[in-house]
C-alpha positions in Angstrom: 143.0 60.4 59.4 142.6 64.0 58.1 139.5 65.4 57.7 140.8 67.8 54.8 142.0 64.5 52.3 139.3 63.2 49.8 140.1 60.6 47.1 138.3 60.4 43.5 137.9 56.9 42.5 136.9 57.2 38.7 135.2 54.1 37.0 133.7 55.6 34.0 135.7 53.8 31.7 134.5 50.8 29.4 137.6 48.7 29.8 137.9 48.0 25.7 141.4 46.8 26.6 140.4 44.5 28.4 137.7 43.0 25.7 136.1 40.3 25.9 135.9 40.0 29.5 135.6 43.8 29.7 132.3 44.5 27.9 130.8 48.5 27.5 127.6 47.3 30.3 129.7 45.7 32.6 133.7 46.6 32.5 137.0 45.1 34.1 136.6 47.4 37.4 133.2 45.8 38.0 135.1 42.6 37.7 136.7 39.8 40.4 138.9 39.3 37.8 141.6 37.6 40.1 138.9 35.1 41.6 139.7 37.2 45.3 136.1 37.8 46.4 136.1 41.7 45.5 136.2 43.3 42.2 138.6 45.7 41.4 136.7 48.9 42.7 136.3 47.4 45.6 139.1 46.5 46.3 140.0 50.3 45.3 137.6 51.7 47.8 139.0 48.8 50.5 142.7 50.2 50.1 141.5 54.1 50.2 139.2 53.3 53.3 142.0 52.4 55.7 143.4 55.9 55.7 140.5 58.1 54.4 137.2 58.6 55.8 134.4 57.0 54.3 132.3 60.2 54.0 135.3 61.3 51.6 135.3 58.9 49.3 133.8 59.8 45.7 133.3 57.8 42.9 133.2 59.4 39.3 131.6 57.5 36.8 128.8 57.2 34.1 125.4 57.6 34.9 125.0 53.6 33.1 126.9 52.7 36.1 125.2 54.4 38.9 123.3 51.1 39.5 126.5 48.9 39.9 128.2 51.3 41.8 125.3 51.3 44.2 125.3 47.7 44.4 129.3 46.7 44.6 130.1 49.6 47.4 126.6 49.9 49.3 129.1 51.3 52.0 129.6 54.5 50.0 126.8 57.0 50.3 124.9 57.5 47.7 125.7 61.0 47.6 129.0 60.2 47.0 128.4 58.7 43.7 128.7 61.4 41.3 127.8 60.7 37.6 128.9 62.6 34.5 126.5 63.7 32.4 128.5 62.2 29.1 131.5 60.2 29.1 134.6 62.0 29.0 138.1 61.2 29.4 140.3 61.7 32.3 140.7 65.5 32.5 136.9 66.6 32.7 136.5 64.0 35.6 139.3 65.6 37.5 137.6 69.5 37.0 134.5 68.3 38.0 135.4 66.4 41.4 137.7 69.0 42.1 134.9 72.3 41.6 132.5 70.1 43.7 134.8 69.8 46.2 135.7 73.1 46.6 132.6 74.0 47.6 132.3 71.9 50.2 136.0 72.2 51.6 138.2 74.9 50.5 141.1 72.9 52.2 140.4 69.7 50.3 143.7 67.7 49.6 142.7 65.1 46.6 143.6 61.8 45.2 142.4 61.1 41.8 142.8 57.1 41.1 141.6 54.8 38.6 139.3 52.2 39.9 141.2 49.2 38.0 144.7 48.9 39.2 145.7 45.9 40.8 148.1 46.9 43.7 149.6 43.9 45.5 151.4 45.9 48.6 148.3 47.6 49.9 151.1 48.9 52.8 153.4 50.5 50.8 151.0 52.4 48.1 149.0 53.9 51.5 152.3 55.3 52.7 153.3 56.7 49.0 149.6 58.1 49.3 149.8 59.6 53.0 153.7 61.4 51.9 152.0 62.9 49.0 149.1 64.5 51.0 151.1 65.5 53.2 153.1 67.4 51.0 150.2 68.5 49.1 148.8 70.0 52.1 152.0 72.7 52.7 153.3 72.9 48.8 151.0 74.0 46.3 151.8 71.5 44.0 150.6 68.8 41.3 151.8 65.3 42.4 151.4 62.5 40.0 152.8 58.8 41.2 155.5 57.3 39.0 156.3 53.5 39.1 159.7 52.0 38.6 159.3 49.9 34.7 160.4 46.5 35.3 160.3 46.4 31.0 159.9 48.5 28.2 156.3 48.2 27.8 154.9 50.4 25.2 151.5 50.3 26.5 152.1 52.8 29.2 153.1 56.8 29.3 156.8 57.5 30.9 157.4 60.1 33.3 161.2 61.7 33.2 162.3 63.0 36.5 165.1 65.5 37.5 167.2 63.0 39.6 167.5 66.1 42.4 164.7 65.4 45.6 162.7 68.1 46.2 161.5 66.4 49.2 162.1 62.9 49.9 160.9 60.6 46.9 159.3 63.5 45.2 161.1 64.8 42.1 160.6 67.6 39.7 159.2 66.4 36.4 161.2 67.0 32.9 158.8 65.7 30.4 155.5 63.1 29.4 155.7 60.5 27.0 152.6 58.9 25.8 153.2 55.1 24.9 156.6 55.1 22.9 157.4 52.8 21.0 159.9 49.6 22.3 163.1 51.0 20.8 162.2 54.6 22.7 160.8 52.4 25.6 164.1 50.7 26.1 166.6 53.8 26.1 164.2 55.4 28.7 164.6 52.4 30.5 168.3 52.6 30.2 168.5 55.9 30.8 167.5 55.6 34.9 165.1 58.6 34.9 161.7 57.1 33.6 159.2 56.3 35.7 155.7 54.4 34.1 153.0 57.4 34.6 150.4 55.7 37.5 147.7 58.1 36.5 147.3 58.8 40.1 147.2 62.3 41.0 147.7 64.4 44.4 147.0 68.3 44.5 144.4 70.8 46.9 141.5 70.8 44.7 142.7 74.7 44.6 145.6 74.1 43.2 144.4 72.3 40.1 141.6 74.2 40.0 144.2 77.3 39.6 146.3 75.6 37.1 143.3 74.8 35.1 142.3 78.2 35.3 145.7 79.6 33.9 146.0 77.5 31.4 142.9 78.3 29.9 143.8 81.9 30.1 147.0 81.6 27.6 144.5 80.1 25.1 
């Protein structure tokens, strides 16, 4: 394990997808919903633990949460719990992990992840995970994981990749498509350089933290 790689696990959302078993006080990544024994954050927190340290392990969610939080992970510090002061969609969560962590580690090498995915081959997503830190912690660069469609589903955003390697399974990206619809879904299947967009995110906190910064500056 590296001392200098943190992961965000962020479970502020309210799961209205996933309604009626998802409810706004108690949503799907508080949830055993495959009848396993663990919800889906912990199991989230499970898979990071095996290859990050436990003191490095942040949750981002709302302060309604805190509670459950507190009770489903009583591993995690408490500390480590970090609750936004409103509810705000992905991009504020990332800033404000990512400025907090910068204090405390200038080095920091991050993984954002939602707390609701269900991965199946716990083996294979860790090593994905350790190649991207690994690169992340030489190459100032924003990762984001891509996963091979298996149909055109038009309930997730695509990710179109320059087929060159810059490094071995990491690509350049060409474009972002949010949710197209099937006829769009299908020629991006067909097309061999679409990826469905994980929304799971490797950088140095000080690499987003510049690219944040720059952008802003254009506006």
């Amino acid at each position: 394990m590296n001392k200098n790689n943190y992961v965000a696990i962020m479970a502020g959302g309210i799961g209205s997808r996933f309604w009626p078993i998802s409810r706004t006080n108690y949503p799907k990544q508080f949830l055993d919903i495959l009848n396993t024994g663990r919800t889906l954050i912990q199991a989230t927190y499970d898979r990071f633990a095996k290859f990050i340290y436990a003191e490095n392990i942040y949750v981002v969610t709302s302060e309604q949460y805190r509670e459950i939080v507190i009770k489903q992970l009583p591993e995690l510090p408490e500390a480590n719990i970090i609750c936004e002061p409103s509810r705000k969609n992905t991009a504020p969560c990332i800033a404000y992990i990512s400025h907090k962590l910068q204090l405390l580690n200038a080095h920091a090498n991050l993984i954002c992840a939602p707390a609701d995915h269900l991965i199946t081959d716990d083996e294979g997503f860790i090593k994905v995970c350790t190649d991207a830190l690994q690169f992340t912690s030489h190459i100032k660069a924003l990762l984001t994981l891509g996963i091979k469609p298996t149909n055109p589903n038009t309930g997730y955003g695509y990710i179109q990749f320059d087929q060159h390697a810059v490094s071995e399974n990491i690509f350049k990206v060409k474009t972002f498509t949010e949710k197209p619809d099937v006829q769009l879904a299908k020629t991006f299947m067909a097309s061999g350089d679409f990826l469905w967009n994980a929304g799971i995110f490797v950088w140095q906190v000080k690499s987003i933290i510049k690219a944040t910064s720059e952008k802003k500056s254009k506006h």
